[in-house]
Biopython code that builds the backbone (N, CA, C, O; Angstrom):
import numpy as np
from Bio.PDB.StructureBuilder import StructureBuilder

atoms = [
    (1, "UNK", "N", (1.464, 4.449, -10.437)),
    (1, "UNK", "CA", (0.282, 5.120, -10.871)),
    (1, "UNK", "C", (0.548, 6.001, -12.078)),
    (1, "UNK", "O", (-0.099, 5.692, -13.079)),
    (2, "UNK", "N", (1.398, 7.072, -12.188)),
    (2, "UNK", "CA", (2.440, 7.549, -13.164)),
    (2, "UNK", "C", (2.376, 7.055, -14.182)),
    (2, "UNK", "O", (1.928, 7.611, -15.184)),
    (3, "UNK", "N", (2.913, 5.635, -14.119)),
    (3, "UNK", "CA", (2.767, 4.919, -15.383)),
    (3, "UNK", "C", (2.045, 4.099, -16.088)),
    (3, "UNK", "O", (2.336, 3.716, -17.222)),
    (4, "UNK", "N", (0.732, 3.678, -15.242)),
    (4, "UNK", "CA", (-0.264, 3.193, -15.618)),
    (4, "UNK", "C", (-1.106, 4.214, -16.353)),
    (4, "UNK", "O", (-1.823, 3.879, -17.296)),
    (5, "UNK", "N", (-0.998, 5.730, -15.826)),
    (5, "UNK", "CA", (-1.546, 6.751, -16.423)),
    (5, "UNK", "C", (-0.944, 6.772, -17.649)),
    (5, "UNK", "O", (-1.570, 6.270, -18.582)),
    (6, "UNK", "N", (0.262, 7.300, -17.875)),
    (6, "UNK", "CA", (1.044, 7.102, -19.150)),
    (6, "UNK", "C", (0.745, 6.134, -20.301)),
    (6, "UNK", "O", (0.630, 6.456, -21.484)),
    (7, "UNK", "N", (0.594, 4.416, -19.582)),
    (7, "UNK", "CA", (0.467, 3.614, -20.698)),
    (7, "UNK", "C", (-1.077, 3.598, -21.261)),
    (7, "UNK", "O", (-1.558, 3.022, -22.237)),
    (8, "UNK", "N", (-1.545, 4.273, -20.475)),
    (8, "UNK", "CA", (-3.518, 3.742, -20.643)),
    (8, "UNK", "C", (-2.809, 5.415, -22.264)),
    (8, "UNK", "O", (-2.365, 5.097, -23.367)),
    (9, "UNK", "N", (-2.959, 6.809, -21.808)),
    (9, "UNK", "CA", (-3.145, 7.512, -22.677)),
    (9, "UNK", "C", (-2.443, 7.374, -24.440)),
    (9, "UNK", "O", (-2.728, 7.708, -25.590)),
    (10, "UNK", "N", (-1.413, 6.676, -23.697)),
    (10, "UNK", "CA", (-0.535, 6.531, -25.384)),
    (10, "UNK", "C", (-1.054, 5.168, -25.871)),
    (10, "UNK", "O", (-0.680, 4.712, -26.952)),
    (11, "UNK", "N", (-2.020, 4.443, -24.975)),
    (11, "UNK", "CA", (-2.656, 3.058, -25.473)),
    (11, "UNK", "C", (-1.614, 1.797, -25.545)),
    (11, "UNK", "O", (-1.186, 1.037, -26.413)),
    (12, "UNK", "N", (-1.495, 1.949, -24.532)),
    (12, "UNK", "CA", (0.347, 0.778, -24.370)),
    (12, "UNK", "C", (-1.002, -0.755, -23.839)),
    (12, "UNK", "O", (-1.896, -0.510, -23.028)),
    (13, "UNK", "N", (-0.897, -1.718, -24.275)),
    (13, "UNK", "CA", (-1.536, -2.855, -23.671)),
    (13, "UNK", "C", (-0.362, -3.202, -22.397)),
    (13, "UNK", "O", (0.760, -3.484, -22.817)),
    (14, "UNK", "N", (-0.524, -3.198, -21.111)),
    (14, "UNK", "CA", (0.199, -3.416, -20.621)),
    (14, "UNK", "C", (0.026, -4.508, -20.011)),
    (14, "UNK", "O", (0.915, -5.290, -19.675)),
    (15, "UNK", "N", (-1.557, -4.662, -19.771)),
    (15, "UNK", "CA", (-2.215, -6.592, -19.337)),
    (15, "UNK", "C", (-1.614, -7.230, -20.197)),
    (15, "UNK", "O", (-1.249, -8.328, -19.777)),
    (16, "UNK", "N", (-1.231, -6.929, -21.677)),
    (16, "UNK", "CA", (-0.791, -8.111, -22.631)),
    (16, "UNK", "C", (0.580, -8.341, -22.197)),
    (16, "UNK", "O", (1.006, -9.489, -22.071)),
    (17, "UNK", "N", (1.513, -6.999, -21.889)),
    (17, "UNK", "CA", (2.889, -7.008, -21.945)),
    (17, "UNK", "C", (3.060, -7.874, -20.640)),
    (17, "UNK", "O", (3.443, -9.030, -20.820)),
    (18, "UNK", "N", (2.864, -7.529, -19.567)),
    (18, "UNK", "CA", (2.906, -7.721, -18.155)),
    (18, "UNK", "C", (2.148, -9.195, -17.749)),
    (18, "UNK", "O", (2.395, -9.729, -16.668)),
    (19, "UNK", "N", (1.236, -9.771, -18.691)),
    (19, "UNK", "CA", (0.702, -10.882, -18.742)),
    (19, "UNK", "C", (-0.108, -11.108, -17.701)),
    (19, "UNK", "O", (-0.285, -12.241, -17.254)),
    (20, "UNK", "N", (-0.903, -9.614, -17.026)),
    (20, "UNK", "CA", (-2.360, -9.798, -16.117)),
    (20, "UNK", "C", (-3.401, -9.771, -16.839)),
    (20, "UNK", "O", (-3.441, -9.344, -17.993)),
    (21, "UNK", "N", (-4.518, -10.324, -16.073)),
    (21, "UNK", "CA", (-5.661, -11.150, -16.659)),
    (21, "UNK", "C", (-6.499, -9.490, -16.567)),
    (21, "UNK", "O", (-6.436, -8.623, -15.696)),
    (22, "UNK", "N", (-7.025, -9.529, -17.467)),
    (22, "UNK", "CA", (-7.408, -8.217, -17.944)),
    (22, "UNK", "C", (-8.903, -7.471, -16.549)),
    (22, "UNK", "O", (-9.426, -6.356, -16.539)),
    (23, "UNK", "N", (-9.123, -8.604, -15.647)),
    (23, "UNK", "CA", (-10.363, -8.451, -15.151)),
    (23, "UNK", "C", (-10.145, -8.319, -13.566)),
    (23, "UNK", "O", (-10.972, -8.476, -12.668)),
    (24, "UNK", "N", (-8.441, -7.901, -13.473)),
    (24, "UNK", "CA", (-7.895, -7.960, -11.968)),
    (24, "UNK", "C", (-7.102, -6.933, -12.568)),
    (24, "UNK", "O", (-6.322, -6.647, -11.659)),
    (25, "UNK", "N", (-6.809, -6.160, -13.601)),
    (25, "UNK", "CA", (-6.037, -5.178, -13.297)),
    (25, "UNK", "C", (-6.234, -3.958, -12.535)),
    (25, "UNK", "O", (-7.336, -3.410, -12.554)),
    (26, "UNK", "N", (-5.184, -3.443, -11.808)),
    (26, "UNK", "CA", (-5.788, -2.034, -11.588)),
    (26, "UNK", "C", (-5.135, -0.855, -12.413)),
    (26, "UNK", "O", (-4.100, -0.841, -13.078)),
    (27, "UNK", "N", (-6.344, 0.420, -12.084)),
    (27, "UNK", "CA", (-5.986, 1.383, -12.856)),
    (27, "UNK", "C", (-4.746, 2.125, -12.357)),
    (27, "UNK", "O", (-3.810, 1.743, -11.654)),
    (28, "UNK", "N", (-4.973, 3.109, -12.837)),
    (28, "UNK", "CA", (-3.948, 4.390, -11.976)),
    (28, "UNK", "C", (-4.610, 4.918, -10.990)),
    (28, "UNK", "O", (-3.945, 5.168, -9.985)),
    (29, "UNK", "N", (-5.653, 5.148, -10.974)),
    (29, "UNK", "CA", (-6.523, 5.964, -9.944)),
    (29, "UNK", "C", (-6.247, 4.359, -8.362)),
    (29, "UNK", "O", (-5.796, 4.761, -7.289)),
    (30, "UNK", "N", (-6.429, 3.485, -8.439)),
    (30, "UNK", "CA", (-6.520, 2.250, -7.603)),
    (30, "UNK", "C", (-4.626, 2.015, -7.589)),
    (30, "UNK", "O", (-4.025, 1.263, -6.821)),
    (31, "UNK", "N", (-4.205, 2.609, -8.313)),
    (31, "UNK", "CA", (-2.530, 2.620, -7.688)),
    (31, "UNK", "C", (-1.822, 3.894, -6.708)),
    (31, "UNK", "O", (-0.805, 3.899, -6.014)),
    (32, "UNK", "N", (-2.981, 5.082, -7.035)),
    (32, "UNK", "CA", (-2.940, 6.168, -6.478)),
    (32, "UNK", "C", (-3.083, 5.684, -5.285)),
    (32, "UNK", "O", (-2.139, 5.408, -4.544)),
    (33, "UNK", "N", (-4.908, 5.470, -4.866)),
    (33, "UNK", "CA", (-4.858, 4.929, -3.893)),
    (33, "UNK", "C", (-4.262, 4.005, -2.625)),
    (33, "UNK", "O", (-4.093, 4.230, -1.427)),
    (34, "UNK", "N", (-4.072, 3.059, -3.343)),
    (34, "UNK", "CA", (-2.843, 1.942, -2.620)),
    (34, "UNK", "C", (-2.003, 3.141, -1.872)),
    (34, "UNK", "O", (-2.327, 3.538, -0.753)),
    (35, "UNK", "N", (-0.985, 3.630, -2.543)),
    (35, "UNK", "CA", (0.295, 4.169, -1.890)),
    (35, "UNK", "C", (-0.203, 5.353, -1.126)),
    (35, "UNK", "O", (0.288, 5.685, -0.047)),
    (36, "UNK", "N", (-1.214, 5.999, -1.726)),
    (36, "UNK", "CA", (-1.583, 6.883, -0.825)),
    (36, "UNK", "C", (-2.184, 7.095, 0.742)),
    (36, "UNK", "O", (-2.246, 8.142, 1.386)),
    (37, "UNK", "N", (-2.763, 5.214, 1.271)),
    (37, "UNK", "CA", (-3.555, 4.901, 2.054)),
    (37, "UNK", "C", (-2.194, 4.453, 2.708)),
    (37, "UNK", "O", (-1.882, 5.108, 3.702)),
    (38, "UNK", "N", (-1.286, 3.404, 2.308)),
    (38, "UNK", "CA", (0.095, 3.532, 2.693)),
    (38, "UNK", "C", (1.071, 4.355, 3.215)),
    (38, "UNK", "O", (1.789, 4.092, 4.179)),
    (39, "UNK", "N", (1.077, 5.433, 2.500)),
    (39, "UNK", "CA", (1.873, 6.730, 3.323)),
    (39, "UNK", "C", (1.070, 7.191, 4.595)),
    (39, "UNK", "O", (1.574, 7.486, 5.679)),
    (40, "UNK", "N", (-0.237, 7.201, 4.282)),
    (40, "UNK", "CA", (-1.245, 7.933, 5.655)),
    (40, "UNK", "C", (-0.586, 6.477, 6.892)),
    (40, "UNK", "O", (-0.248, 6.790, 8.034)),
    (41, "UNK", "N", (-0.545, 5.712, 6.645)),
    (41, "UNK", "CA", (-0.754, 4.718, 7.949)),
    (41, "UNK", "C", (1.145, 4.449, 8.655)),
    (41, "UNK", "O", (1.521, 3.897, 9.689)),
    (42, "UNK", "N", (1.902, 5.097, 7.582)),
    (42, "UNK", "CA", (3.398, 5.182, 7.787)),
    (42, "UNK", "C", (3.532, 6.591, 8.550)),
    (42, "UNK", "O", (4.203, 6.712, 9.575)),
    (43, "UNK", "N", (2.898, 7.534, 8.010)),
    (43, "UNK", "CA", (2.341, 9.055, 9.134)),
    (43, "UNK", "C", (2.189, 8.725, 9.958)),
    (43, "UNK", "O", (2.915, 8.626, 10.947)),
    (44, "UNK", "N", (1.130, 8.447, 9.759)),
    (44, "UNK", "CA", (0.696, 8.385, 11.566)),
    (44, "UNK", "C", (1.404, 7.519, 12.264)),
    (44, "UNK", "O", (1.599, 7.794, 13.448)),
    (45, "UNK", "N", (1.840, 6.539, 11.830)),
    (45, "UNK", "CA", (2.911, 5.369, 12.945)),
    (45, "UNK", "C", (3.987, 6.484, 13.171)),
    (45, "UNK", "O", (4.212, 6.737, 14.354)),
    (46, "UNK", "N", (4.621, 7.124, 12.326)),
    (46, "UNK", "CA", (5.776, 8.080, 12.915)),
    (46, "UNK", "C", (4.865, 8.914, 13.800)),
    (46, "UNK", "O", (5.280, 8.873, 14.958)),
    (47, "UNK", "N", (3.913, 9.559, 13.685)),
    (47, "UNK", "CA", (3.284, 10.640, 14.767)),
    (47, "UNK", "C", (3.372, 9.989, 15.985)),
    (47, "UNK", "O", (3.838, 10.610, 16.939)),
    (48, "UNK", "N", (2.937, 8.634, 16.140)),
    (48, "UNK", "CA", (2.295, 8.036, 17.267)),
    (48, "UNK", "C", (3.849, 8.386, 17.612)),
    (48, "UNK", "O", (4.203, 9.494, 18.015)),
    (49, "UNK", "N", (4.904, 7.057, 17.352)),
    (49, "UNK", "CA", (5.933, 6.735, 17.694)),
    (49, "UNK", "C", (6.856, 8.476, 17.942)),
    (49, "UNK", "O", (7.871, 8.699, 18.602)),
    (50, "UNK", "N", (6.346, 9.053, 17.452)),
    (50, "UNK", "CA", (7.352, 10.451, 17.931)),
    (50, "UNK", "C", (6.402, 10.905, 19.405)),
    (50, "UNK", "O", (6.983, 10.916, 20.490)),
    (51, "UNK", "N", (4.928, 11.263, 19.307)),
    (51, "UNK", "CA", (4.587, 11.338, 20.500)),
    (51, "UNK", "C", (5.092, 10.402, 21.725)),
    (51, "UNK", "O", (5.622, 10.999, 22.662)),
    (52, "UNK", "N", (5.015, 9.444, 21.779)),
    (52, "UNK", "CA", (5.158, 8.389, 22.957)),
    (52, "UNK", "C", (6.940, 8.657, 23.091)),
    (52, "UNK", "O", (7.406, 8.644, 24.231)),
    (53, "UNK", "N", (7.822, 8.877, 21.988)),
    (53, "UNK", "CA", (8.934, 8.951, 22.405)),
    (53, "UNK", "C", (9.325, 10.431, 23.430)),
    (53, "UNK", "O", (10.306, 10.681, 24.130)),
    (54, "UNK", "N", (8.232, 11.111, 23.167)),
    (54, "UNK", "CA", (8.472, 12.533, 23.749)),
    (54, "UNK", "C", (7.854, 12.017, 24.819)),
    (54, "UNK", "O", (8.601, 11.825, 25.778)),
    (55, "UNK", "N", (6.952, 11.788, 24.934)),
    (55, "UNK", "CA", (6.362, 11.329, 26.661)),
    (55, "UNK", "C", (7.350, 10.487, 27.269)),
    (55, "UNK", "O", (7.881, 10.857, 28.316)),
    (56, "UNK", "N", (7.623, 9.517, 26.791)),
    (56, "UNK", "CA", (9.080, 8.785, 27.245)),
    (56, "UNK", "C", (8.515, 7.089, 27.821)),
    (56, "UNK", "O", (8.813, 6.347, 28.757)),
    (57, "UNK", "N", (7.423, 7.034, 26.495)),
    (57, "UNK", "CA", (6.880, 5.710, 27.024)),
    (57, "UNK", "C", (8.124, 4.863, 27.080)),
    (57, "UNK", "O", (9.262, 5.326, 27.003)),
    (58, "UNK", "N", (7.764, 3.326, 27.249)),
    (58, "UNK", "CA", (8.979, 2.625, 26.960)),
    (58, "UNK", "C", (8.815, 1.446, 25.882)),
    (58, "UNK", "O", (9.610, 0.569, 25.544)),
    (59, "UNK", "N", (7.143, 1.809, 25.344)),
    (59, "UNK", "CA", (7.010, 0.724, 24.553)),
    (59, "UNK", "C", (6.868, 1.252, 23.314)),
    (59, "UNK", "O", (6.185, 0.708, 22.447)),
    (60, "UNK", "N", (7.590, 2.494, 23.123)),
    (60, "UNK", "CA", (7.547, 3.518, 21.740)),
    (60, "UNK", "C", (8.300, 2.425, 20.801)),
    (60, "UNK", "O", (8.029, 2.446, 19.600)),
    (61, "UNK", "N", (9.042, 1.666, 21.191)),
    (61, "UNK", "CA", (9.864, 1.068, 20.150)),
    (61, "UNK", "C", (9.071, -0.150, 19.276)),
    (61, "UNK", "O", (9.519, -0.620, 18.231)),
    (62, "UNK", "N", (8.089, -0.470, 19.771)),
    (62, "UNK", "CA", (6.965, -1.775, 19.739)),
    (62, "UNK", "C", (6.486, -0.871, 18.451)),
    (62, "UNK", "O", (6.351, -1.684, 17.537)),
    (63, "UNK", "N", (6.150, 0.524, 17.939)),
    (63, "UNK", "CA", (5.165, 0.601, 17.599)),
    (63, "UNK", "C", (6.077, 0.506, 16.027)),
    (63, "UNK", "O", (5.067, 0.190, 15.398)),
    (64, "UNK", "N", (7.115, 0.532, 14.994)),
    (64, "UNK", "CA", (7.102, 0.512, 14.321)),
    (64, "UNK", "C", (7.267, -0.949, 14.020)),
    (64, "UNK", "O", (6.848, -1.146, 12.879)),
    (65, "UNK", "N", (7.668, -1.962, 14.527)),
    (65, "UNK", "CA", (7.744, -3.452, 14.500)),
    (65, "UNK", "C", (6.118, -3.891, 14.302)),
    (65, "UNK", "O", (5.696, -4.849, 13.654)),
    (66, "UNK", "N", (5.356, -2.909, 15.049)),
    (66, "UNK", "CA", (3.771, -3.343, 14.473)),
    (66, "UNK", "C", (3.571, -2.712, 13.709)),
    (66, "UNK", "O", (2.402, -2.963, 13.417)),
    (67, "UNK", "N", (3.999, -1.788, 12.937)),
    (67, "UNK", "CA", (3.276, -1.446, 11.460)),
    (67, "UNK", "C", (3.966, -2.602, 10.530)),
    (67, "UNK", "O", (3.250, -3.122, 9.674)),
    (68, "UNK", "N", (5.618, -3.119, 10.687)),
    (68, "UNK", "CA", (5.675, -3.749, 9.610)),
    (68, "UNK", "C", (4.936, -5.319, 9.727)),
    (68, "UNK", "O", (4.780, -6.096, 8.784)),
    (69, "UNK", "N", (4.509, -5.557, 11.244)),
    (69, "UNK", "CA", (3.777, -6.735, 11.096)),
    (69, "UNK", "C", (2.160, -6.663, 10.595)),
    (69, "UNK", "O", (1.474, -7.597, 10.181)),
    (70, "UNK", "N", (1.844, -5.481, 10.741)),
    (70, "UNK", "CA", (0.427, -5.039, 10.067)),
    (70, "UNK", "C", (0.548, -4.842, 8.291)),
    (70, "UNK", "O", (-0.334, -5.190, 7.504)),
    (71, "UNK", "N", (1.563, -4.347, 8.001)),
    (71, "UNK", "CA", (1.953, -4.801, 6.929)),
    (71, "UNK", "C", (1.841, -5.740, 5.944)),
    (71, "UNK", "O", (1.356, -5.705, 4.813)),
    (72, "UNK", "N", (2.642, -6.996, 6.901)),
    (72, "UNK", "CA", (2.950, -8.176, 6.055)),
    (72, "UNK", "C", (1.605, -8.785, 6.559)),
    (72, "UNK", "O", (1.232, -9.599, 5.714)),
    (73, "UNK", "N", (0.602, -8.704, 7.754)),
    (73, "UNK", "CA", (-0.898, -9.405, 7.374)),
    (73, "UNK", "C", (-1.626, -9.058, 6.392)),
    (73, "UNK", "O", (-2.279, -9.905, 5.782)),
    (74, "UNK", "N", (-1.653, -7.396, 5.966)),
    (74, "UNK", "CA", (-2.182, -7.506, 4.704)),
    (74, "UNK", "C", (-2.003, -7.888, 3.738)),
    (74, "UNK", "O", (-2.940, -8.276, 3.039)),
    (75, "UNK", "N", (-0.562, -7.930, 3.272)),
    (75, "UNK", "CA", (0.137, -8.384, 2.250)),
    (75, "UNK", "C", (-0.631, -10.331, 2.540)),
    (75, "UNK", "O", (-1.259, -10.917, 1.658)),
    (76, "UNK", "N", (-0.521, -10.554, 3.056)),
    (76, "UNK", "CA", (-0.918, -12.087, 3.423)),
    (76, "UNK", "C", (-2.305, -12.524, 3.600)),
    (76, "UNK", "O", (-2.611, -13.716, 3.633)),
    (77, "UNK", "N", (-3.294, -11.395, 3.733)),
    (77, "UNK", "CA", (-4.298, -11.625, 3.827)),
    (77, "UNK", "C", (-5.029, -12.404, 3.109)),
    (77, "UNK", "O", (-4.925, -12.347, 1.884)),
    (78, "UNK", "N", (-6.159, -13.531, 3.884)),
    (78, "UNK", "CA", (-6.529, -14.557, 2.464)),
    (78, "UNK", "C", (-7.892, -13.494, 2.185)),
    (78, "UNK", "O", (-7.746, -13.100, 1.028)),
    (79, "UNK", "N", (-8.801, -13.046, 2.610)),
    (79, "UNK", "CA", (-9.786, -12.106, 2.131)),
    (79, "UNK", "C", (-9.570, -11.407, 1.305)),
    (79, "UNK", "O", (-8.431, -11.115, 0.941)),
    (80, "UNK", "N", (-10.743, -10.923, 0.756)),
    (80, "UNK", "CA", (-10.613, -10.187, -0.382)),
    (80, "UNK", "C", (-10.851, -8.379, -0.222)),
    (80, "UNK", "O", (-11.898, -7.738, -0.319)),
    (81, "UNK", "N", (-9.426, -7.896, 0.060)),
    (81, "UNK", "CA", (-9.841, -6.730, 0.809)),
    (81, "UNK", "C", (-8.398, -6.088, 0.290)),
    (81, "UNK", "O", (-7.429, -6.839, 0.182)),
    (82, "UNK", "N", (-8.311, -4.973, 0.040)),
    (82, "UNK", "CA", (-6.785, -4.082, -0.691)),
    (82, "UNK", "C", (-6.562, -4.920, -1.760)),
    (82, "UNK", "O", (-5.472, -5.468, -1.924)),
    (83, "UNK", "N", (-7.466, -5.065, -2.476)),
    (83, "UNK", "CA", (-7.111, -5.435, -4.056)),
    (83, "UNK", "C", (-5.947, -6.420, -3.796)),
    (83, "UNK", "O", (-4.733, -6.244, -3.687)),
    (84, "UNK", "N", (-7.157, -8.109, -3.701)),
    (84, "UNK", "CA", (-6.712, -9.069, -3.010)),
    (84, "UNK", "C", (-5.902, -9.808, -4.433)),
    (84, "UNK", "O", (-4.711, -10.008, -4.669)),
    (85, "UNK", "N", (-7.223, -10.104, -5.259)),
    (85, "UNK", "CA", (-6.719, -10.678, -6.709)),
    (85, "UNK", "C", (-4.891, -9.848, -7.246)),
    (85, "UNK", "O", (-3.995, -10.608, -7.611)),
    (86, "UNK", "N", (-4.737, -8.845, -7.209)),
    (86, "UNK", "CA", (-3.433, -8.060, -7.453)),
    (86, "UNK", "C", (-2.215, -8.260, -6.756)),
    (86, "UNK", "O", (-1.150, -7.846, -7.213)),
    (87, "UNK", "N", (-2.315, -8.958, -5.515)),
    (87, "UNK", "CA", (-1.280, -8.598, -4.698)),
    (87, "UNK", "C", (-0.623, -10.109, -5.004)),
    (87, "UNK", "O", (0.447, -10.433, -4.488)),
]
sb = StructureBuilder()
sb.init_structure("model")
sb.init_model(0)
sb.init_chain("A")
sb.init_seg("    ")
for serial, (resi, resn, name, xyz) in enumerate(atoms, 1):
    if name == "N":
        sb.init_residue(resn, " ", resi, " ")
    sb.init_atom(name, np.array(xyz, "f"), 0.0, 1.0, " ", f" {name:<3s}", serial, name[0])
structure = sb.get_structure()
């Protein structure tokens, strides 16, 4: 995001450099986002997974193996949903 901010102000073409189609790029503000909606859902999987480890569930260990499989469905997703065209 950093640097999408950077190249937009000093006027860097970076769709030309990077060779994306000018009508699927995202900005900085939509790269903000991304990682930022990312860290919230990596939070809370540690919250969950630290609560249940303090209760002393036994299926605390299940829960970070399902964030990275929630993960890779989005990453895989055929819909058009988390800036589908980009990924």
């Amino acid at each position: 995001g950093c640097n999408l901010f950077m190249w937009k102000n000093t006027r860097i073409n970076q769709n030309f450099i990077f060779d994306f189609a000018p009508n699927t790029t995202l900005t900085h503000r939509d790269a903000f986002l991304m990682s930022a909606s990312i860290m919230c859902t990596v939070v809370a999987t540690l919250v969950i997974n630290l609560f249940l480890r303090n209760v002393g569930a036994s299926y605390a260990k299940v829960v970070p193996g399902t964030l990275i499989v929630v993960s890779m469905g989005v990453l895989v997703c055929p819909f058009n949903v988390f800036y589908r065209s980009t990924r």
